[in-house]
N, C-alpha and C positions, 0 to 999 in steps of 0.2 A: 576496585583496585586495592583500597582500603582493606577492606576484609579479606582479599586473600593474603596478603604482608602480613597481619595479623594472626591469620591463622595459622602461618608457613611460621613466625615465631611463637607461637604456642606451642606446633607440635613437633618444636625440637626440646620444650621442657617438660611437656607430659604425654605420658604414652596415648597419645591422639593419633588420627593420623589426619592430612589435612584437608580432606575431602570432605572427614567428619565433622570439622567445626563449621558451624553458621552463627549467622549473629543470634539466634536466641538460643545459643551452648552455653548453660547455665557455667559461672565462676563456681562451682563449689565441690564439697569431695566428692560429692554423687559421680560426678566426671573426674576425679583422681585430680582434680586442683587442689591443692591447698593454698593458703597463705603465704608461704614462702617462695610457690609455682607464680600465684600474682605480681606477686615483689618483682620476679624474674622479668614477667610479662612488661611490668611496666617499665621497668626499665630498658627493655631492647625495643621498646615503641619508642623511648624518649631518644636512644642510641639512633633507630632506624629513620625515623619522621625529624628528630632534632627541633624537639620540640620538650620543657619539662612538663608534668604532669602532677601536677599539686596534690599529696598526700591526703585532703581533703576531698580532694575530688575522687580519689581511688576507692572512696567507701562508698561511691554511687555507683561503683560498678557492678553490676549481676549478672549482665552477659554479654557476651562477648559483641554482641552490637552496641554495645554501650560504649564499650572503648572506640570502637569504629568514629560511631557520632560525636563522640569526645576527637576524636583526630582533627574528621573532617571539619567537623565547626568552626577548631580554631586554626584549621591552615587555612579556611576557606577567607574567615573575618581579617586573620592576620594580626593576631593578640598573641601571639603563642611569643613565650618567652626562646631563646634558641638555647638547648641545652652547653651550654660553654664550658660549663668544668667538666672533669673527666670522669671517667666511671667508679674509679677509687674514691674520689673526694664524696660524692653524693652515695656509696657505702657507708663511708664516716659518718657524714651528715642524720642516718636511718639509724646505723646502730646506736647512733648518742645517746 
């Protein structure tokens, strides 16, 4: 259920389509992701699940199963912070 939400937000930011992503669809330009494609990613996981996703943690990601396990981990434990501020402020927050 995880990975298709994921992938269905993936591939409205890059020319994927969503059948094509699986959890081992590498993060990187080989697949037309970039770094600013991720930014995107993560933040419409933190929008869609209401969940944040710590900037630290984002550098563990490589493929797209990674975010999935990162989801489910922490809805499963129930540690996940709820993302509360709005999507302008946590922009602010990245450009700083």
């Amino acid at each position: 259920m995880t990975l298709m939400k994921v992938a269905e937000l993936l591939a409205q930011i890059v020319p994927l389509r969503e059948e094509e992503i699986l959890p081992s669809t590498a993060l990187a330009k080989e697949k037309g992701i970039e770094a600013l494609d991720l930014v995107k990613l993560v933040m419409a996981c933190e929008k869609k699940f209401k969940i944040i996703i710590h900037d630290e943690d984002v550098h563990q990601f490589k493929c797209v199963g990674d975010i999935v396990d990162y989801i489910d981990g922490h809805l499963e434990d129930g540690t996940t912070e709820l993302a509360l501020h709005d999507e302008t402020q946590r922009r602010g927050w990245f450009y700083k």
